[in-house]
N, C-alpha and C positions, 0 to 999 in steps of 0.2 A: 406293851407286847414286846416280849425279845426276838430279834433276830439270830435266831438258830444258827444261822448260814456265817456270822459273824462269829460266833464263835468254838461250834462244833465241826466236826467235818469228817465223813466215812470214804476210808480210802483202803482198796484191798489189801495195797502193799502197808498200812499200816494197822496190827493188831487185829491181822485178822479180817479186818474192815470190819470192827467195831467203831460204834461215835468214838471219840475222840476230841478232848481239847485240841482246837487247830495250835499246831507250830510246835504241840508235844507228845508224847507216846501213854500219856495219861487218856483212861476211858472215863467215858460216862460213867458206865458199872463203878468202876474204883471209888471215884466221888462219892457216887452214893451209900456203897457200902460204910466206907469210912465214917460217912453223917449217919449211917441205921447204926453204927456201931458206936454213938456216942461221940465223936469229935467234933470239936467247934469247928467253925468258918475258919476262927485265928489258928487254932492248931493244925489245920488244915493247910493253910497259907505257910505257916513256920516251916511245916514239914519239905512243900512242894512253892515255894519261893516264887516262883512264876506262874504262878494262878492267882487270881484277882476276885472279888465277891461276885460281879461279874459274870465270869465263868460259870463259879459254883450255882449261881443263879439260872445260867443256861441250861448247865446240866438236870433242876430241880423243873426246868420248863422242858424242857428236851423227854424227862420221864410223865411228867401228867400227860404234857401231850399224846404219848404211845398210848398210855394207857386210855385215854378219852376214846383217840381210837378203836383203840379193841372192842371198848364196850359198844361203840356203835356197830363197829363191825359184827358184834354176833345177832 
């Protein structure tokens, strides 16, 4: 199980208060786009040097989990 709180964080004064990688101005949304759109983990990392597998990992738990919710929510 990932601790979310470890590595995501929603803050208004940043991006809107979208998730966010903590300690940078990268969204969850951005990640994931980037991986629906075809790019590795590596190329991923290359681009944005301070993000870690990690991370991308929180972001990939950070989205099922919305989504689990929702479905029960309806």
């Amino acid at each position: 199980m990932i601790q979310l709180d470890k590595y995501i964080e929603i803050n208004k004064e940043k991006r809107f208060g979208k998730p966010v990688i903590k300690g940078t101005r990268i969204s969850v949304y951005d990640i994931l786009t980037l991986l629906s759109n075809g790019m590795t983990r590596k190329e991923i990392i290359r681009d944005f040097p301070e993000l870690t597998n990690e991370q991308i990992n929180a972001c990939l738990y950070f989205a099922a989990k919305k989504e689990k919710n929702h479905l029960y929510a309806s």
